[in-house]
RODO-2510 file (C-alpha; in nm, 4 decimals, decimal comma):
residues 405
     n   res          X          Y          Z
     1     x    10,6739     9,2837     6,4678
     2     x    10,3847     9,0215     6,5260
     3     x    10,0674     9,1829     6,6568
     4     x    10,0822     8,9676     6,9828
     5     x    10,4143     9,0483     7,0367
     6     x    10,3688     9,4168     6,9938
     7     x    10,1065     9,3902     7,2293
     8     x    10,2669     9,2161     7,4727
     9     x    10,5294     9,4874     7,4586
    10     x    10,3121     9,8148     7,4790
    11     x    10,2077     9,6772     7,8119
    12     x    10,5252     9,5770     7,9389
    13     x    10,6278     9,9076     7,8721
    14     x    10,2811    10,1012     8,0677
    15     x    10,3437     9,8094     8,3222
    16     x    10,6886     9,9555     8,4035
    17     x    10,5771    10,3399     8,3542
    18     x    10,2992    10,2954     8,5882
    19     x    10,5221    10,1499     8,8256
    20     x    10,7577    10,4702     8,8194
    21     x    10,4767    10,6976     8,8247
    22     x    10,3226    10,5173     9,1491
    23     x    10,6603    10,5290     9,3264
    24     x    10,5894    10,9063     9,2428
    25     x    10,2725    10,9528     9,3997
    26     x    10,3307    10,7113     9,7000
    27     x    10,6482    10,9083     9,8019
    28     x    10,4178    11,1825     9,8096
    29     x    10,0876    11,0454     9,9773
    30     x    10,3582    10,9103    10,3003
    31     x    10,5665    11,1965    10,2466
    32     x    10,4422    11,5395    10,1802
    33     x    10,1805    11,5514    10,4853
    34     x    10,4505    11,5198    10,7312
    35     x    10,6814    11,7788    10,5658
    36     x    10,3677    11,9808    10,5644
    37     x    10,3449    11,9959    10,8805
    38     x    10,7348    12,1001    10,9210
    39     x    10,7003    12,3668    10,6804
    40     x    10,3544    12,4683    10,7961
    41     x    10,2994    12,6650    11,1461
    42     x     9,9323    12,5814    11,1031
    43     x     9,8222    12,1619    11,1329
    44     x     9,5398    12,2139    11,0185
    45     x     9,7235    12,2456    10,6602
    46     x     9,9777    12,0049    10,6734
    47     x     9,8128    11,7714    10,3963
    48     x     9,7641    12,1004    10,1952
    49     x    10,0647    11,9452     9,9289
    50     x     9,8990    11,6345     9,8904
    51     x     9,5491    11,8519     9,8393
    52     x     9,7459    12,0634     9,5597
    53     x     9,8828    11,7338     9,4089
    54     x     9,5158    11,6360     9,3752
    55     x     9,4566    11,9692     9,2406
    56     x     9,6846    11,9212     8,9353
    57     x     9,5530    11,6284     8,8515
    58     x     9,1895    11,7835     8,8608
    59     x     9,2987    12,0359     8,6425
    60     x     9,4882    11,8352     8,4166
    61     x     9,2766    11,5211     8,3524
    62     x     9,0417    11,6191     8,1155
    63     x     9,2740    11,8562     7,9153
    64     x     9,5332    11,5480     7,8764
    65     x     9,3115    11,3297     7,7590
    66     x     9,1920    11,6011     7,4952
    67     x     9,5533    11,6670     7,4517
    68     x     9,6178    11,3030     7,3959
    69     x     9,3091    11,2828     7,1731
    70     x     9,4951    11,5061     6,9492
    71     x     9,8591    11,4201     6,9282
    72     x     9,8568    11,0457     7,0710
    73     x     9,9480    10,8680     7,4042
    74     x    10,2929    10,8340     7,3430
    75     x    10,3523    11,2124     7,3411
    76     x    10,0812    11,2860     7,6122
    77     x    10,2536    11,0630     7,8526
    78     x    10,6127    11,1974     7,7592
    79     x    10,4845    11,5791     7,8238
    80     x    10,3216    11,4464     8,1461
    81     x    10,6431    11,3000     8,2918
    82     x    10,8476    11,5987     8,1401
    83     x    10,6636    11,9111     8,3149
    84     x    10,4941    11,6994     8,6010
    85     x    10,6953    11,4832     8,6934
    86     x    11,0771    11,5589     8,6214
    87     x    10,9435    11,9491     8,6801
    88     x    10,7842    11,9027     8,9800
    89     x    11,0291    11,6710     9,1870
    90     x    11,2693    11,9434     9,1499
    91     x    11,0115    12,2460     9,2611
    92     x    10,9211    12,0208     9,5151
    93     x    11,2988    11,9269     9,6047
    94     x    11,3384    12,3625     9,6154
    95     x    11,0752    12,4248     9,8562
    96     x    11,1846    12,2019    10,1029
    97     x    11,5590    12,3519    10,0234
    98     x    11,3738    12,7147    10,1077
    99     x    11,2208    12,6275    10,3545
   100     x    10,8995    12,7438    10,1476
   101     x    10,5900    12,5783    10,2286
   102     x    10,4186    12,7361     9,9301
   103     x    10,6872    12,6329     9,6441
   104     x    10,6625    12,2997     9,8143
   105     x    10,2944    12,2473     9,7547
   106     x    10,3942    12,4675     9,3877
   107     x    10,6378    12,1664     9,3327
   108     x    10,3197    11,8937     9,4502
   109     x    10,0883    12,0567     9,2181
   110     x    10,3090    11,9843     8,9073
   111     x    10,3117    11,6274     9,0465
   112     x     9,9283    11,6562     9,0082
   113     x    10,0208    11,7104     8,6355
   114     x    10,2419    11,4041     8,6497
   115     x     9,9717    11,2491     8,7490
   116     x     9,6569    11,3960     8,5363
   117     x     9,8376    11,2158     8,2238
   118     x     9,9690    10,8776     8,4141
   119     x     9,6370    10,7667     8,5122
   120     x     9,6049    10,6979     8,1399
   121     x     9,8301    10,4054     8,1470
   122     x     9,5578    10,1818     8,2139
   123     x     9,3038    10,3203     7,9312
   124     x     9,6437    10,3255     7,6845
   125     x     9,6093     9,9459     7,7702
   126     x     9,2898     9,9199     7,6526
   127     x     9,4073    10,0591     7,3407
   128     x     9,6875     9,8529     7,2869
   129     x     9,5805     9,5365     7,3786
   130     x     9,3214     9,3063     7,1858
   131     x     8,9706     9,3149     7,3469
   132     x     8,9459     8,9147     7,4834
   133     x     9,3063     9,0677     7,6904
   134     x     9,1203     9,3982     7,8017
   135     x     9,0137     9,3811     8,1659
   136     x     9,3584     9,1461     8,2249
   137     x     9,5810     9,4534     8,0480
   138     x     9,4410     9,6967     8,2912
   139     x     9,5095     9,4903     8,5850
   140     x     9,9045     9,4029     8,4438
   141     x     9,9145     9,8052     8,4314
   142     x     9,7889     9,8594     8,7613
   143     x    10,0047     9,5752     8,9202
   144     x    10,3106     9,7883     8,8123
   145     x    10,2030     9,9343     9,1081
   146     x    10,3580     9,6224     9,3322
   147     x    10,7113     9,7361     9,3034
   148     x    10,5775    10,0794     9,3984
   149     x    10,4517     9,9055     9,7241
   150     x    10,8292     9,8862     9,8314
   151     x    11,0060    10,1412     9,6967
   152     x    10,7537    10,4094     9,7151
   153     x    10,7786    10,4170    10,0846
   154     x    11,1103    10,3028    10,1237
   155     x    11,2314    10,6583     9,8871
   156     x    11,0291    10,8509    10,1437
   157     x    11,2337    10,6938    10,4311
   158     x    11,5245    10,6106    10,2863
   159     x    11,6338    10,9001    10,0421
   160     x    11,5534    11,1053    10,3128
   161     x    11,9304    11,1972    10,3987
   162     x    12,0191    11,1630    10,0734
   163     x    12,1409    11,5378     9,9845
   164     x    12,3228    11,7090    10,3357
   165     x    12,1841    11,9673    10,4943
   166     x    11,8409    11,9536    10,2798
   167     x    11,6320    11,6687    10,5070
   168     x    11,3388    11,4936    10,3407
   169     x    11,4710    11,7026     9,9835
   170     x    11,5843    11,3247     9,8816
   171     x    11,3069    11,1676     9,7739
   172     x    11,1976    11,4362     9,5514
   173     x    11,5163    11,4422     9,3569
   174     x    11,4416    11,0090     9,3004
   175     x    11,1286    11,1421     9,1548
   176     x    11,2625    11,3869     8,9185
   177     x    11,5345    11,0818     8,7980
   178     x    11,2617    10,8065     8,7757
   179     x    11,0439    11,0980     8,5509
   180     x    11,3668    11,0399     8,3385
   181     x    11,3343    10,6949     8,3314
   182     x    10,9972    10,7035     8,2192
   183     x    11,0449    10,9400     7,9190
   184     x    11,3136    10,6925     7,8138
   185     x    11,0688    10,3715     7,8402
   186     x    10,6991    10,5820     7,7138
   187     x    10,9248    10,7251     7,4116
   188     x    10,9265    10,3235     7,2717
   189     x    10,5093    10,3109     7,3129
   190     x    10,3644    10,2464     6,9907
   191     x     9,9898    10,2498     7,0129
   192     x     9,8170    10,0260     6,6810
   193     x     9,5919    10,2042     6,4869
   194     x     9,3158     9,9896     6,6277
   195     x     9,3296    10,2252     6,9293
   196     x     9,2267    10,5704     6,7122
   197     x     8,8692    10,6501     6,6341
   198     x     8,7661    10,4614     6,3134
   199     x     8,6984    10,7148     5,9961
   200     x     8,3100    10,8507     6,0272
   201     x     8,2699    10,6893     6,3745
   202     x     7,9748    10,8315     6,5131
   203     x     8,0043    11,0566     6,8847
   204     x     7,7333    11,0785     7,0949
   205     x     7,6830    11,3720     7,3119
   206     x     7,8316    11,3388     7,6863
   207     x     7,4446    11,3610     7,7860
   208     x     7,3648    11,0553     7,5596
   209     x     7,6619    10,9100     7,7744
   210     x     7,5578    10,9846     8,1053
   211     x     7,2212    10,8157     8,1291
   212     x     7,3465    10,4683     8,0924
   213     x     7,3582    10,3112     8,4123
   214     x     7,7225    10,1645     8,4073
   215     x     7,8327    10,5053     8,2813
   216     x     7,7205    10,6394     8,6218
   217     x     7,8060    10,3359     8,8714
   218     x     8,1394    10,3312     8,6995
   219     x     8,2331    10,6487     8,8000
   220     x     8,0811    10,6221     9,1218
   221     x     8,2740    10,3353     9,2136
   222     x     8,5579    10,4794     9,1205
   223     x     8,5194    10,8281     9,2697
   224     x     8,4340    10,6771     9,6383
   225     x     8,7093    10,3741     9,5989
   226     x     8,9840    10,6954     9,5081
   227     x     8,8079    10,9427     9,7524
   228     x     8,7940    10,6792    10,0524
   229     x     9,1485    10,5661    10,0081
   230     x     9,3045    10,8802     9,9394
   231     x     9,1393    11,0355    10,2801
   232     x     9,2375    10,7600    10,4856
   233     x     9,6232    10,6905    10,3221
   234     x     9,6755    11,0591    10,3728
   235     x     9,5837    11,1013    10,7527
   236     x     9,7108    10,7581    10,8540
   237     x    10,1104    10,9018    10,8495
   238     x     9,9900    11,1733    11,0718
   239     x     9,7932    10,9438    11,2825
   240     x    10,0853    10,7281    11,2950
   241     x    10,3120    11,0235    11,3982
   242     x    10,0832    11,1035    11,6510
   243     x    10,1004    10,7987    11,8212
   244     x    10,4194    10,8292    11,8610
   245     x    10,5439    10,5556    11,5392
   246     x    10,8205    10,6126    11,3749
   247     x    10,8815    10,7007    11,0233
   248     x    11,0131    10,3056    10,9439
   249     x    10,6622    10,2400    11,0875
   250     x    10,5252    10,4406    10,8766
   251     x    10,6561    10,3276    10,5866
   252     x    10,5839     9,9901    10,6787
   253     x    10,2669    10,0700    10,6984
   254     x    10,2289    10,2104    10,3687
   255     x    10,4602     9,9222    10,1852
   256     x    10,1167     9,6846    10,2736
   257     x     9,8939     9,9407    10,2246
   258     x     9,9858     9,9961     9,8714
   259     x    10,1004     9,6007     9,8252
   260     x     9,7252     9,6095     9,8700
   261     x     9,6262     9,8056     9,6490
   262     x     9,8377     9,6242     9,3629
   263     x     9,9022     9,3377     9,3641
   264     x     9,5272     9,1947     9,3293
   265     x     9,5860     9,3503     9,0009
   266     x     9,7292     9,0114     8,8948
   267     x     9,3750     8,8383     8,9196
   268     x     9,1338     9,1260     8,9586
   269     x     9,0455     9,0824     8,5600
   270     x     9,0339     8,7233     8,5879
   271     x     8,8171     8,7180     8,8967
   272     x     8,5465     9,0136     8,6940
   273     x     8,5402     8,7776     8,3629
   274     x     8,4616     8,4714     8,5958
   275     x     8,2316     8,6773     8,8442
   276     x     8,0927     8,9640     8,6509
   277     x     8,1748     9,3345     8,7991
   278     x     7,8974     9,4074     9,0005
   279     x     7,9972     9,1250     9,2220
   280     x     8,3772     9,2770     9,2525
   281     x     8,2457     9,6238     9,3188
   282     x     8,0573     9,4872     9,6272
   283     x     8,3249     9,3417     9,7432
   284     x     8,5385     9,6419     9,7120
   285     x     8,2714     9,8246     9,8759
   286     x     8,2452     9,5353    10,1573
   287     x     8,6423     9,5695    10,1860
   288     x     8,6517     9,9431    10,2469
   289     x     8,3825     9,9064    10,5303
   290     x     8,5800     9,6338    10,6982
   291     x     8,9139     9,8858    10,7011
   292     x     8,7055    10,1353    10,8601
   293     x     8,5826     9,8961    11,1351
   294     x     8,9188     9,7703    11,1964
   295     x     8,9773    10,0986    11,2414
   296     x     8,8006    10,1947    11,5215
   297     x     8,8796     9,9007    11,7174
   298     x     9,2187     9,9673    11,8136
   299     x     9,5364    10,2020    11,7686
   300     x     9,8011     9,9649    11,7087
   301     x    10,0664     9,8848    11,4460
   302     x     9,8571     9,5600    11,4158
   303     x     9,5238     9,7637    11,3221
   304     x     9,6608    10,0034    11,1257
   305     x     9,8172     9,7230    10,9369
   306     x     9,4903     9,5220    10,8948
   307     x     9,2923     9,8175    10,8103
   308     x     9,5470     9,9871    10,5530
   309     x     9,5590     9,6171    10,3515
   310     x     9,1820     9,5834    10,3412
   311     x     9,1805     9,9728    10,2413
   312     x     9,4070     9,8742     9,9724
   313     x     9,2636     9,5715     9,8445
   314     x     8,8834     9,7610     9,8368
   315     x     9,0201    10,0727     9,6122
   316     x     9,1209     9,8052     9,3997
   317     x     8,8252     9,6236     9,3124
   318     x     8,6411     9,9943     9,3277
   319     x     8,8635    10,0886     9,0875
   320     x     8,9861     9,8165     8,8729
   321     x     8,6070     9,7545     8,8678
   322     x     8,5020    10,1381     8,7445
   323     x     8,7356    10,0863     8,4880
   324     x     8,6206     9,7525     8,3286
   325     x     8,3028     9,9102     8,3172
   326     x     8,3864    10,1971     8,2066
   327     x     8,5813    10,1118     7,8637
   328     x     8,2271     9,9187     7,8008
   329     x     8,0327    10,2826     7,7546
   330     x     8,2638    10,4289     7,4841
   331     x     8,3349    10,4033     7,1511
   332     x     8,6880    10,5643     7,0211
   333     x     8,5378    10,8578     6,8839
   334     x     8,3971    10,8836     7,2438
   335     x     8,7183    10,7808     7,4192
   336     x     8,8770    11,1284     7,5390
   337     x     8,5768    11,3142     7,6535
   338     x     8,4626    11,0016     7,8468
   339     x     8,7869    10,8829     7,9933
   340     x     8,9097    11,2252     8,0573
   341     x     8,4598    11,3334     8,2386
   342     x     8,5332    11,0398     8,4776
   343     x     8,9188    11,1054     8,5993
   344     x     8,7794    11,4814     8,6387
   345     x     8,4938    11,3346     8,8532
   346     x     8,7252    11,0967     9,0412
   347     x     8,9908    11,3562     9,0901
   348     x     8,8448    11,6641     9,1839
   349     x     8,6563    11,4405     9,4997
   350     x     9,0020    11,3108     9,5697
   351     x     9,1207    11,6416     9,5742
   352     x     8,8485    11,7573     9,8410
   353     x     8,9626    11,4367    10,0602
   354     x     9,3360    11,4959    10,0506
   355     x     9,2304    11,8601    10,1769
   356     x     9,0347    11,7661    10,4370
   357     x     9,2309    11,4578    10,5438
   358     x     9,4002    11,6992    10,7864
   359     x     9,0994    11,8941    10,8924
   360     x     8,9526    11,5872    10,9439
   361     x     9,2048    11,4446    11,1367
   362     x     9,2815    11,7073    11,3716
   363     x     8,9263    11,7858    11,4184
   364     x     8,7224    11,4506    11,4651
   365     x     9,0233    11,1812    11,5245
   366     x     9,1214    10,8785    11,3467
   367     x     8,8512    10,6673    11,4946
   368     x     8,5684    10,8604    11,3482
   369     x     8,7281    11,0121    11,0460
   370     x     8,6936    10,6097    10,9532
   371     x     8,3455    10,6044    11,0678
   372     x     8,2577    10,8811    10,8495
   373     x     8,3765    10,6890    10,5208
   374     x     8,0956    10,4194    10,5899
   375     x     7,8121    10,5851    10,4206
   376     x     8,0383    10,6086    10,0958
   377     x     8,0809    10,2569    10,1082
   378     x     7,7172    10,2163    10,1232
   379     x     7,6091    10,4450     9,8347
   380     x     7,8720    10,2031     9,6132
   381     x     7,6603     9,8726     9,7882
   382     x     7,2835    10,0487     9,6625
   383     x     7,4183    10,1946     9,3530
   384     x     7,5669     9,8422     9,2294
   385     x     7,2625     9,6339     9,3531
   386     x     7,0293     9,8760     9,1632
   387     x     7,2561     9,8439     8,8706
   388     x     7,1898     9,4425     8,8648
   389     x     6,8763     9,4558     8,9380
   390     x     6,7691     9,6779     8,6336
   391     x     7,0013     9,5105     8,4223
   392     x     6,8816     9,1566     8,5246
   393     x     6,5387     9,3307     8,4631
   394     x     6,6276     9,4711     8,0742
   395     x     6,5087     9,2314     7,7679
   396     x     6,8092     9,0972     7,6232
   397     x     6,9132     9,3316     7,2849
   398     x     6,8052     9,6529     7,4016
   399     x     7,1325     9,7318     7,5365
   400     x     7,3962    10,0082     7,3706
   401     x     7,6455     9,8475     7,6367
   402     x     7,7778     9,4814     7,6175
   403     x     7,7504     9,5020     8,0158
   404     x     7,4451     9,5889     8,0300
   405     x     7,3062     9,3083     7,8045
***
């Protein structure tokens, strides 16, 4: 097979995996908090599943990207869609059968696993693709995410009858079959050998690492663009709910939300080789403080709307962003303990958001649980600007990264 044709298949194939494995996690992000709170006597834990979803990929991340170090992507990705996903839609599916709010968020947590190895699609395009169709093979993979934006929330509304006599158990079982799919898709991934550290390839030590400046506003912007989003998608279904919206709402809701999060994908490469990153990351960081002041100003299905997109469309950039920059810091020797430092980073502050999404929520309202994420934004707005600055500042050829030339 021709080496451009190869490559253009590998990515088809993470496009359509990723796409799978976000109609996975969105299911769970609209869904889970509200069953949470059916299968919880105590509110202040209803986004608990979504937490221990978080927590699996936490403690996940960095051993599947050792893992996949070891044995290669194509297997990594299989076991993650085996045990997490296929595994934990049907936990998840027998705690809400139960009745058992714990083997519910048991079931979530192995979706955490599902997801510890998934988030790898978009470094496995790295690897596969050649390096002028990088940043652009990241954003294809994340735009999988698109079809997500529909039937993500759609399975949590409409599956929801599926099975009699087991409400909201529906969804979960979609998850577990569309885990199948994805085995049968990841098992024709063949990653080149230009993706596998070269013979004598030098690693530096993760300290080495650390102290380069796009290293750390990398996985800044990414850790606030995840924590931000996650925070705010989890506690909007609840503040939905509590407004009296219905579950259609809801999901409507969500459809943009995560439309908005996607499909930017299609461009966001294009727009960081024209622009540089440093300008998308302040946008993304401009876009997330616009969704929280859209926020405040009003509780209806209009705001919500308006805020969710911008939400979206920020964590995109943040993220899309972190990642551009990120695959600049590494060489393939240095690949898994990088890749798999920064998703344990992002992840275990996601984890602490979807926890206290509900806390949060119940506690301080949806009006100032917004207000609360603006600081975040700001810290991405200083960090970035100090980044350019020093870079602009650095004598050209002095630079281990091509970013930071």
């Amino acid at each position: 097979m021709k080496p451009v044709r190869r490559e253009k298949r590998n990515v088809a194939i993470l496009v359509t995996s990723q796409a799978l494995f976000i109609i996975a996690m969105v299911t769970v992000m609209t869904l889970s908090g509200v069953v949470g709170q059916q299968l919880s006597t105590d509110p202040g834990l209803a986004t608990l599943p979504i937490a221990m979803m978080m927590l699996g990929t936490v403690v996940s991340t960095l051993p599947a990207s050792l893992y996949m170090k070891r044995v290669g992507r194509r297997r990594g990705f299989i076991t993650g869609a085996s045990l997490g996903g296929v595994g934990g839609g049907l936990v998840s599916f027998a705690g809400i059968a139960t009745g058992s709010f714990w083997l519910f968020c048991a079931g979530n947590l192995l979706l955490g696993l599902y997801q510890g190895f998934a988030m790898y699609y978009r470094f496995a395009a790295v690897d596969v693709a050649s390096p002028a169709f990088r940043s652009r093979a990241i954003s294809f993979v994340l735009a999988g995410g698109v079809v997500a934006a529909f039937l993500g929330p759609w399975n949590a509304s409409a599956a929801k009858e599926l099975i009699a006599g087991v409400p909201s158990g529906g969804p979960y079982l979609v998850i577990a079959t569309l885990a199948l799919l994805a085995i049968g898709m990841l098992s024709q991934l063949r990653v080149p050998p230009s993706g596998e550290p070269l013979p004598g390839e030098r690693s530096r030590s993760m300290a080495a690492i650390a102290v380069q400046r796009s290293f750390r506003v990398a996985v800044l912007a990414g850790a606030v663009g995840y924590t931000v989003m996650t925070l705010v998608m989890t506690a909007t279904p609840l503040a939905m709910r509590a407004q009296g919206f219905e579950m259609g709402q809801v999901a409507f809701i969500m459809q943009w939300h995560v439309l908005g999060m996607f499909a930017p994908s299609f461009i966001t490469g294009s727009l960081i080789a024209r622009f540089g990153v440093d300008r998308i990351l302040l946008t993304g960081a401009a876009l997330l403080a616009g969704s929280a002041a859209v926020a405040v100003m009003g509780l209806s299905i209009a705001h919500f709307w308006i805020s969710l997109v911008l939400l979206g469309i920020g964590w995109n950039f943040l993220f899309v962003g972190g990642s551009a920059l990120l695959s600049s810091v590494h060489n393939e020797a240095e690949r898994g303990k990088v890749q798999g430092i920064n998703d344990l980073v992002i992840f275990s502050l996601v984890a602490i958001g979807a926890l206290l999404a509900g806390q949060l929520l119940h506690r301080l309202g949806w009006e100032a649980l917004n207000l609360a994420m603006l600081p975040l934004a700001l810290l991405v707005t200083l960090a970035t600007l100090w980044f350019r600055w020093s870079t602009a500042r650095q004598p050209a050829g002095t630079s281990s990264s091509p970013t930071e030339s």
